[in-house]
Structure formats: C-alpha cells, structure tokens
C-alpha positions in Angstrom: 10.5 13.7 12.2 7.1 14.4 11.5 4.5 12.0 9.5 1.5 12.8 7.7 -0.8 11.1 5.5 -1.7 12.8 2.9 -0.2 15.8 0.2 -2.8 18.0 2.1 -1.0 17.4 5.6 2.2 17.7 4.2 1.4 21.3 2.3 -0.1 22.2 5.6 3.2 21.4 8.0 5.0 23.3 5.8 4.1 26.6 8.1 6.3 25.1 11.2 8.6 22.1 10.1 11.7 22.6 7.7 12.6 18.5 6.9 16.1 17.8 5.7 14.8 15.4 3.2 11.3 14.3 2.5 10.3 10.7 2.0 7.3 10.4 -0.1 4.6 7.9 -1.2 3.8 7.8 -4.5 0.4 6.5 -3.7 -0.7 9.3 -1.8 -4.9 9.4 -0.9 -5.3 12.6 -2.1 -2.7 13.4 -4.7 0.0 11.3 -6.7 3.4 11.6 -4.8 4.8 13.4 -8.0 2.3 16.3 -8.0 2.5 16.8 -4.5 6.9 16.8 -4.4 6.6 19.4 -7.3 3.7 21.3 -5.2 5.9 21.4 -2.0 9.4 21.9 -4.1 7.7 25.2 -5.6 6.5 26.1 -2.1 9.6 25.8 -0.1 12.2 28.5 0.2 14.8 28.8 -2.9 17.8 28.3 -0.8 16.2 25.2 1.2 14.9 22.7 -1.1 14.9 19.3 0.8 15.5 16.5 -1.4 12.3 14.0 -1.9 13.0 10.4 -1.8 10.3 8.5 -3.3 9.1 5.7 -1.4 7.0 3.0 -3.8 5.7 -0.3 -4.2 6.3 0.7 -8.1 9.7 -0.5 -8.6 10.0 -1.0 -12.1 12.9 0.4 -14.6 10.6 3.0 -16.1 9.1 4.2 -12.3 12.8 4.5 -11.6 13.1 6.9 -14.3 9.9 8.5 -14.2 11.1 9.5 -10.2 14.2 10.8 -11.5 12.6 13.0 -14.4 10.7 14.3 -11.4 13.4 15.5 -9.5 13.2 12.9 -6.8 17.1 12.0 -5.3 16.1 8.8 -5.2 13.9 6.0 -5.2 
C-alpha cells in the first residue's frame, strides 16, 4: 500500500510501485481525480491497467455516472 496526496505524487510513484487497484479522490489539491485517473491510465503499461475506484464526498446519481463515463470500476 502506498498513499500520496496529490496527482503529482501519484504520477511520480509510478517509477517503483505497480498497485492492483487505485483508490482515488476526486478532490485532489492539485488536479481533479478524473484528470489525474486518465493521466495515470495512459501512463501505465497496456497489459497492467489497475482499476481506479473513485473515492468521493460527491455521491450523487449523475457523479455516479460521470465516474463511470470515466472509466472508474467504481464509486
């Protein structure tokens, strides 16, 4: 397990840690939780894409969908 606290950090732990799945704020500091999954989805190898679960205080119908439009496994 490793935790970081920001899209930044998490771009940056790519070089040394493979996760099995990533859980992600949507409220990140630096970035919104969807741009940075896409960012690190595009950056990770083809035949190892973790899945991203979304982790929100947005829990609405349409932030449900919205997280599943963005390719997140779950929310």
């Amino acid at each position: 397990v490793r935790v970081v606290g920001s899209s930044a950090a998490a771009t940056a732990a790519l070089g040394d840690f493979e996760p099995d799945v990533r859980l992600m704020d949507l409220g990140l500091p630096d970035e919104n939780g969807y741009d940075a999954a896409r960012r690190l989805r595009a950056l990770a190898p083809r035949d190892r894409v973790p899945p991203v679960v979304a982790l929100s205080g947005f829990g609405q119908a349409a932030d449900i969908e919205r997280s599943r439009q963005e390719g997140f496994a779950e929310h």
